[in-house]
C-alpha positions as CSV (number, residue, x, y, z in Angstrom):
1,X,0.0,0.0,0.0
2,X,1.7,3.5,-1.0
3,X,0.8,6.6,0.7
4,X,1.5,10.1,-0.6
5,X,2.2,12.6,2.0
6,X,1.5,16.3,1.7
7,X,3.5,18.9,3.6
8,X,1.9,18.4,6.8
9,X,2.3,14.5,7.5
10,X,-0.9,13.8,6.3
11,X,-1.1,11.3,3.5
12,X,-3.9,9.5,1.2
13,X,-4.5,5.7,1.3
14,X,-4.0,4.1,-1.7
15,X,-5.4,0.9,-3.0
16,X,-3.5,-1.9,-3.0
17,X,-2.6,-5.1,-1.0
18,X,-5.6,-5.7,-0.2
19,X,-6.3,-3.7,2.5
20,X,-9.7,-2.0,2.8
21,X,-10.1,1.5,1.9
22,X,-11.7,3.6,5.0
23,X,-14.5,5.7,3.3
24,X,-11.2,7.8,2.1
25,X,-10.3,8.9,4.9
26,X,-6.7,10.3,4.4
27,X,-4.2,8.9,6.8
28,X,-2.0,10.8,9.1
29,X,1.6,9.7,8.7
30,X,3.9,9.1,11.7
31,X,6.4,12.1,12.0
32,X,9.5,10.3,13.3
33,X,12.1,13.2,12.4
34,X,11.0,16.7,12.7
35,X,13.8,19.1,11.6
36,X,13.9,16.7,8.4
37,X,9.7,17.0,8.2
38,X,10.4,20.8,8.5
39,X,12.5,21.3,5.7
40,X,10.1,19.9,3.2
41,X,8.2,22.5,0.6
42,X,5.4,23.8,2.3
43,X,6.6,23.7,5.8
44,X,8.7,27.0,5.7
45,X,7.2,28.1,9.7
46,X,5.8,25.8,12.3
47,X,2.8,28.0,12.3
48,X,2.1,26.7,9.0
49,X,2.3,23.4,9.6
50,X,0.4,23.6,12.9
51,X,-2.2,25.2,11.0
52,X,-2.6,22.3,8.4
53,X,-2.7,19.9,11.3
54,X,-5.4,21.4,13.2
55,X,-7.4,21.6,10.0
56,X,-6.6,17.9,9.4
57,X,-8.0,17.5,12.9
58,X,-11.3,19.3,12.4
59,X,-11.4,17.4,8.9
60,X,-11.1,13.6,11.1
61,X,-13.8,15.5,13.7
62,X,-15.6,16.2,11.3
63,X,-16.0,12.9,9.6
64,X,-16.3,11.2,13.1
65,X,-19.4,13.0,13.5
66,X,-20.8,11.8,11.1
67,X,-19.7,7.8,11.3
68,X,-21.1,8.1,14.8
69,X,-24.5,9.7,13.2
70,X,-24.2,6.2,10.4
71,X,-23.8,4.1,13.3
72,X,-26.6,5.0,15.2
73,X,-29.1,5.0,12.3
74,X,-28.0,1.6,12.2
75,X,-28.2,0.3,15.6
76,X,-32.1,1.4,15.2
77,X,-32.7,0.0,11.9
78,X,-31.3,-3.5,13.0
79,X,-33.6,-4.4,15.6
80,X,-36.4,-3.3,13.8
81,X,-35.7,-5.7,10.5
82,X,-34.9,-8.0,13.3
83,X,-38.9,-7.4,15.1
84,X,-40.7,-7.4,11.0
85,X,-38.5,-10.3,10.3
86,X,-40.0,-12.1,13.4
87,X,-43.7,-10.6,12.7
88,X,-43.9,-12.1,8.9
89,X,-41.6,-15.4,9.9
90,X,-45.8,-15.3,12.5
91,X,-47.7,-14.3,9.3
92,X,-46.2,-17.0,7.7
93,X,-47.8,-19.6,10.5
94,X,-50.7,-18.2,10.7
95,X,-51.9,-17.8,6.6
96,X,-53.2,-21.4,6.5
97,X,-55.4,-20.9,9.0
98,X,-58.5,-19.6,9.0
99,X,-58.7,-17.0,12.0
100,X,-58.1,-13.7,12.1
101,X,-55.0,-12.6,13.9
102,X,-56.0,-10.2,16.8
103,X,-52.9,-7.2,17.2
104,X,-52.7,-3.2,18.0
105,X,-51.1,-1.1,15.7
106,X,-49.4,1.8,16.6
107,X,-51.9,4.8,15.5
108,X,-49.9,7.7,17.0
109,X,-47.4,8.6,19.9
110,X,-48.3,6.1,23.1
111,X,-51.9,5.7,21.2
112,X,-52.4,2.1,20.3
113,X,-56.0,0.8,18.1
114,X,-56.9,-2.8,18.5
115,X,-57.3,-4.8,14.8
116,X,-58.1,-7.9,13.2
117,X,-56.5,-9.0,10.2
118,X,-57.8,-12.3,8.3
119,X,-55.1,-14.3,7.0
120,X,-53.6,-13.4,4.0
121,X,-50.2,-14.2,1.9
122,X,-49.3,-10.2,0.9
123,X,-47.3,-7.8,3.4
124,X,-46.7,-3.7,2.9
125,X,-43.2,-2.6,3.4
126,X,-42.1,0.8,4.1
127,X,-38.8,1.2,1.9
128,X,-38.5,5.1,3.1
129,X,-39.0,8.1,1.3
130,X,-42.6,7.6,1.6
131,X,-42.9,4.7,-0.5
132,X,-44.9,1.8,0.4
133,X,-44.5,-1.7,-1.9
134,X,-46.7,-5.0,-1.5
135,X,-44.9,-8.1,-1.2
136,X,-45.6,-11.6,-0.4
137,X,-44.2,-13.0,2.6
138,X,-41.8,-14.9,1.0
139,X,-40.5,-12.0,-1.2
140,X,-41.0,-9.4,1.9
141,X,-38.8,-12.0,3.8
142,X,-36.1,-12.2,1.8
143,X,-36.2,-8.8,1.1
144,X,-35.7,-8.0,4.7
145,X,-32.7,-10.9,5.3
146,X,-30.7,-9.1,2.7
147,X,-31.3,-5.7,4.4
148,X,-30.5,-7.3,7.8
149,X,-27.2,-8.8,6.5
150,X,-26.2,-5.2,3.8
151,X,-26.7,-3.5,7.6
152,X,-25.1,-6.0,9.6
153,X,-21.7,-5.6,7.4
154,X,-22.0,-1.8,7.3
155,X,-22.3,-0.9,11.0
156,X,-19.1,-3.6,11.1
157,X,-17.4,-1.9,8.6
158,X,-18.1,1.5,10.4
159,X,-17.0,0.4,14.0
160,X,-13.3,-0.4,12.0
161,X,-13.7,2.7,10.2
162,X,-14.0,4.8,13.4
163,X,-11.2,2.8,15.3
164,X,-8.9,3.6,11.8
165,X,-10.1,7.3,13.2
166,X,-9.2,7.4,15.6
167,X,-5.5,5.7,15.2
168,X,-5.8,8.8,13.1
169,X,-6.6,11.6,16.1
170,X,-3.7,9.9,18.0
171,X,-1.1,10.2,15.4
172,X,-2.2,14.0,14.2
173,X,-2.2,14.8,18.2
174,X,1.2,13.4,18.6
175,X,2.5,14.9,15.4
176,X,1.2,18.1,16.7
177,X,2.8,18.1,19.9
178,X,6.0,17.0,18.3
179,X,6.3,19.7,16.1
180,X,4.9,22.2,18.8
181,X,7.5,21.5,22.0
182,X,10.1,20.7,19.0
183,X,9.6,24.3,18.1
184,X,9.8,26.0,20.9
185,X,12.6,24.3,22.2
186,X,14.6,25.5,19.2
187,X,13.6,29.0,19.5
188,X,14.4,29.3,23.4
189,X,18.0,27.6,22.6
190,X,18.4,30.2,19.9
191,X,17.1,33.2,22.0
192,X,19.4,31.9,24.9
193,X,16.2,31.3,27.5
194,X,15.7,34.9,27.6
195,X,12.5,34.9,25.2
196,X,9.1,33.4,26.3
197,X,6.7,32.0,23.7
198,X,3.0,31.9,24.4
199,X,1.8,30.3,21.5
């Protein structure tokens, strides 16, 4: 896997050796020797470079805000495939019969209405965006097995894609602080301990 590094130890992923891409989020490259890291194009002050960093940091911030807002859409669409799974894997018992399946239906907020519904072979599925399909059982089942698994695999994928995160936070902290106390020791050796920097 190559990685490209622009001038402020932050590089792209590349495809390659089969690792997994993380939703192209760039990766922050391990600074392991500063004055050389300083002397690259783009890197004339540490100001700069501390500057690209912390916008590199609000970039990763950014993106875990919105992994974490994936992840929990997720965790709330799980169980409830998982609960219309288990109510048509029912409606498939109960279609050779010939009673009528007694339930309450959710009408409103905390307001419930009582209903009987005669057996029958045809579910409607919500699909989102106000769109409503009839299936039969079979069809709505399977249907609902493949979304289950798709969002299984993607709030897996998006618990490694927040740990690759935040190896990511760690690295640009400690590149950060490296550069920072690097910095300032510098310029106190040069001004002979007589200059204080606040910055």
């Amino acid at each position: 896997m190559a990685a490209s590094k622009d001038g402020c130890g932050v590089g792209e992923v590349a495809v390659g050796n089969g690792r997994r891409l993380h939703l192209g989020i760039p990766e922050a490259v391990f600074v392991e020797d500063v004055d050389s890291f300083m002397k690259q194009p783009g890197n004339e002050t540490a100001d700069i470079v501390l500057k690209k960093l912390d916008e590199q940091y609000q970039k990763y911030k950014f993106m875990e805000l919105n992994l974490v807002q994936k992840k929990r859409r997720l965790k709330g669409q799980i169980p409830e495939i998982k609960q219309t799974l288990e109510i048509l894997k029912y409606m498939q018992k109960k279609k050779e019969s010939t009673s009528s399946l007694e339930t309450r239906f959710l009408l409103a907020d905390n307001l419930y209405c009582k209903a009987s519904v005669p057996p029958t072979d045809k579910v409607c599925l919500w699909l989102g965006a106000n769109v409503m399909l009839e299936y039969d059982i079979d069809e709505a089942q399977a249907l609902l097995e493949k979304n289950l698994l798709t969002a299984t695999k993607n709030l897996d994928s998006l618990e490694e894609d927040l740990d690759f995160l935040r190896d990511q936070f760690t690295t640009t902290e400690v590149i950060f602080l490296f550069i920072y106390f690097n910095w300032r020791l510098i310029i106190l050796q040069y001004c002979g301990g007589f200059c204080h920097i606040f910055t």
